[in-house]
Residue, then its C-alpha position, 0 to 999 in steps of 0.5 A: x542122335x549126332x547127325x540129327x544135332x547137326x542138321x538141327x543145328x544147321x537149320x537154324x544158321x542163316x547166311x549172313x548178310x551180303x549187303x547192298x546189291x544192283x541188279x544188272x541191266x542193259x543200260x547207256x555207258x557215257x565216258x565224260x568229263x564234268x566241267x565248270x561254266x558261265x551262261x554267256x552269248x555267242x554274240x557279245x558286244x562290248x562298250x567302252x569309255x572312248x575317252x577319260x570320264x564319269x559315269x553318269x547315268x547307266x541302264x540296270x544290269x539285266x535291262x533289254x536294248x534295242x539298237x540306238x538305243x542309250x546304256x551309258x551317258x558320260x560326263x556331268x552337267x559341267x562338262x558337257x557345257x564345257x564342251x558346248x561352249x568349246x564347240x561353239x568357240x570353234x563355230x564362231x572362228x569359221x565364221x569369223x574367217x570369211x568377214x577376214x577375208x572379205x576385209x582383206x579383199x577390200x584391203x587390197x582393192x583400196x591399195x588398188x585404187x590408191x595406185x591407180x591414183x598415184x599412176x594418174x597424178x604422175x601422169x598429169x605432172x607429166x603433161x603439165x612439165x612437158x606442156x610448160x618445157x615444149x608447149x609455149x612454142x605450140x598450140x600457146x603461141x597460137x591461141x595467144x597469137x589467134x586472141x589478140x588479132x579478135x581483140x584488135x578486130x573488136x576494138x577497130x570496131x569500137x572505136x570506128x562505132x563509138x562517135x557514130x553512138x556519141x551524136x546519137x546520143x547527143x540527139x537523144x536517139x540512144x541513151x545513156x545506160x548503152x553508150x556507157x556500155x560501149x565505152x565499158x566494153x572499149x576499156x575492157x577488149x583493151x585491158x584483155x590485149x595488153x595482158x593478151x600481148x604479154x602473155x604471148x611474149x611471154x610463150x615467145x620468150x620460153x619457161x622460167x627456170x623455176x617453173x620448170x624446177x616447180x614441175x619437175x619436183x612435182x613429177x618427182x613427188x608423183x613419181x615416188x608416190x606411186x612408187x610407194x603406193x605400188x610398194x603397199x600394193x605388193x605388201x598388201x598382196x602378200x599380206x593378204x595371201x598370207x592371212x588367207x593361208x592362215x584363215x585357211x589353216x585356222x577354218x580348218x584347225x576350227x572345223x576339225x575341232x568343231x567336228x572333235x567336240x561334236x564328236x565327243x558330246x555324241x560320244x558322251x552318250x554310248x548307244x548300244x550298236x545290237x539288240x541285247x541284254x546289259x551286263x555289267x563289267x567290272x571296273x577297277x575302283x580304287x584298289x578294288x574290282x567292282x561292277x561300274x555305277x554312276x559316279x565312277x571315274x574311267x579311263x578311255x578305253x575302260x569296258x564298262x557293259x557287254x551287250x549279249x544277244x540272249x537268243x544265242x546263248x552259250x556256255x563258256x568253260x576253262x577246261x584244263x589243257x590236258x582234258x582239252x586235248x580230248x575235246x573237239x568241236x561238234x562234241x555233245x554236252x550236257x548242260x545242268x545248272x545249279x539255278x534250275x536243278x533238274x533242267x538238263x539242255x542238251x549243247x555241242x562244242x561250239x569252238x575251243x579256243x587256239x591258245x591256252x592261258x594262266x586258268x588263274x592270274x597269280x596261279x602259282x603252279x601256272x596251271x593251263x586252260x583252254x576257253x571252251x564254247x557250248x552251245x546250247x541246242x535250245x535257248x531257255x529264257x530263264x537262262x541269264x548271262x552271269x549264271x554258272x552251269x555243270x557241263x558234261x561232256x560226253x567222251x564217249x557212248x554206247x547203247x546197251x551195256x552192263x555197267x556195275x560201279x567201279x568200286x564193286x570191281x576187284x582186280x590184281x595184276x592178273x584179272x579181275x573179279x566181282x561178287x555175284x549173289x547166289x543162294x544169299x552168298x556172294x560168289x567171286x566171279x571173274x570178268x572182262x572189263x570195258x571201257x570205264x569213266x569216274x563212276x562205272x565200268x562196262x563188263x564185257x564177260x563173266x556176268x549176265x543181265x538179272x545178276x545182282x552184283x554186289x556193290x562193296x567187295x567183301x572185307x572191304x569198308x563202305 
């Protein structure tokens, strides 16, 4: 009668409940290490202020460039007349340069002439002093000598012809008009050789002092003449090739800055040197960082957009220095973004940065990063630069393996163990264990594929 109460009674017990369990198979086992990231390109080109500014008109974030073509124009209407009218300013000082040489030229040629002047003026008051000291005794004498014997010849003529042209005028046979004429030309050829006759004793008798002292001062004058008009001619040519060296330097001076301000109404205009699509950077605008917009005042040197090639995209990521340690270029990652949940790219390492930086500026514990590049196996269009994206970086990978998650794994510092559920219990059951990551644990002994496993150790919380 006992016994049947017993079974009776243990008929009715039932198990109790184990909890959740996972039944184990064959499955891949990733080692990974999950970082944070930003969509970016492996070609990015940043555009820069070349000189202190405004912004005035710029392209909208997100917009598709072609190269030459325009993202950011600077300056307002103001400055850029400004500008036109210094550079026309320096355009008017070339031209300006060759009339300034070409008046010094004449300058210089005038100087020229007026010498030559000056040197012919000498040498006539030269002769004319040495024909009045030495000439008289010369070709004077001569010609003076020469003059007075034809007038003599002439007058014995006159006067051996004139009563001969008397009787024949008495007789009517000449009239009076030409014996009136040739008594005019008798009283003329003898007033010609008085002054004839004096005129070569004067040759005879030589120069007066004073006009001697006459010629002289007047050689003198010419002398110091052409002195002086040699001296402008120097002054002259110096000052010429002086105002040429300055005319030289100052076409120069004005070409250069004609080249500056044509160089910098084109660099107003900032063109975009690759295909790609505009990202804004941030600018500092006051005591804020704020991405740039027309209006705003830069610095040169300011990066105001980045142009990204979109069909080479990447990811970059700050990995913490000792996680980096781990990494290597051609390693695969895994790419999911918080924007598309879902899409998953496959991506390799692409380079890792040599150096490591402050992961935080003002980071107070100075934690160390190292920039790492994924890049992505196949772009997807739908995939913006700015756009944040979880990388999975595989460590390590095996095919086929029993995973059971880590927390349904007990251990001390002898073995370790797991539940396995047999007939509605779970049963403890020694295992070697793998290699693990955050989540699960390979087993390599003590379960097989089918077992189901319980996922809570019992006496442990959930």
């Amino acid at each position: 009668m006992k016994r049947a109460w017993v079974l009776l009674l243990l008929a009715g017990c039932h198990a109790p409940d184990p909890g959740p369990t996972l039944k184990l198979q064959p499955a891949p086992f990733r080692a990974s290490l999950v970082e944070r990231g930003e969509i970016g390109s492996e070609q990015e080109v940043k555009l820069s202020t070349p000189f202190q500014s405004k912004v005035d008109t710029i392209l909208p974030e997100g917009s598709v460039v072609k190269p030459g073509e325009q993202v950011v124009k600077l300056g307002d209407e103001e400055t850029r007349d400004r500008w036109e009218r210094q550079r026309l300013k320096q355009r008017m000082t070339v031209l300006q340069v060759p009339l300034t040489r070409e008046r010094g030229r004449l300058e210089v040629w005038r100087l020229g002439l007026e010498r030559e002047n000056a040197a012919l003026d000498l040498q006539v008051a030269k002769l004319k002093y040495q024909l009045l000291d030495t000439g008289r005794a010369g070709t004077a004498i001569v010609e003076a000598a020469q003059t007075l014997g034809t007038l003599a010849a002439e007058r014995e003529t006159l006067t051996t012809t004139l009563p001969e042209a008397t009787a024949l005028h008495a007789k009517g046979y000449l009239s009076d008009n030409e014996l009136a004429t040739m008594r005019k030309r008798l009283a003329e050829v003898d007033a010609l050789a008085v002054a004839t006759k004096a005129h070569l004793v004067a040759l005879e008798a030589g120069p007066r002092g004073e006009e001697l002292s006459l010629e002289r001062l007047k050689v003198e004058r010419a002398a110091s003449s052409l002195a002086g008009a040699e001296g402008r001619l120097r002054a002259g040519r110096v000052g010429a090739e002086l105002d040429n060296k300055r005319d030289v330097q100052a076409e120069q001076r004005a070409t250069d800055a004609e080249v500056y301000w044509h160089k910098l109404r084109d660099a107003a205009t900032i063109k975009a040197p690759v295909a790609g699509v505009v990202i804004y950077d941030d600018i500092w605008t006051g005591s804020t960082m704020a991405k740039v917009k027309p209006g705003d005042a830069v610095d040169e040197g300011t990066a105001l957009v980045t142009i990204a090639d979109p069909t080479r995209q990447i990811v970059r990521a700050q990995v913490n220095d000792a996680a980096a340690a781990r990494l290597h270029e051609g390693l695969a990652v895994r790419c999911l973004f918080d924007a598309y949940t879902g899409l998953v790219v496959a991506g390799t390492v692409k380079a890792i940065a040599p150096v490591a930086n402050n992961r935080l500026d003002g980071d107070l514990n100075k934690l160390q990063a190292v920039e790492v590049r994924v890049a992505l196996a196949h772009p997807d269009a739908r995939l913006r630069p700015g756009m944040s994206a979880n990388l999975e970086f595989v460590l390590e990978a095996e095919p086929n393996c029993l995973l059971v998650p880590t927390q349904a794994i007990g251990h001390d510092a002898k073995s370790a163990w797991v539940y396995v559920l047999e007939r509605g219990y779970g049963a403890r059951r020694v295992v070697t264990l793998g290699r693990s990551n955050e989540r699960e644990t390979v087993v390599l002994t003590g379960v097989k594929a089918g077992e189901e496993v319980l996922l809570h150790l019992p006496g442990a919380t959930s």
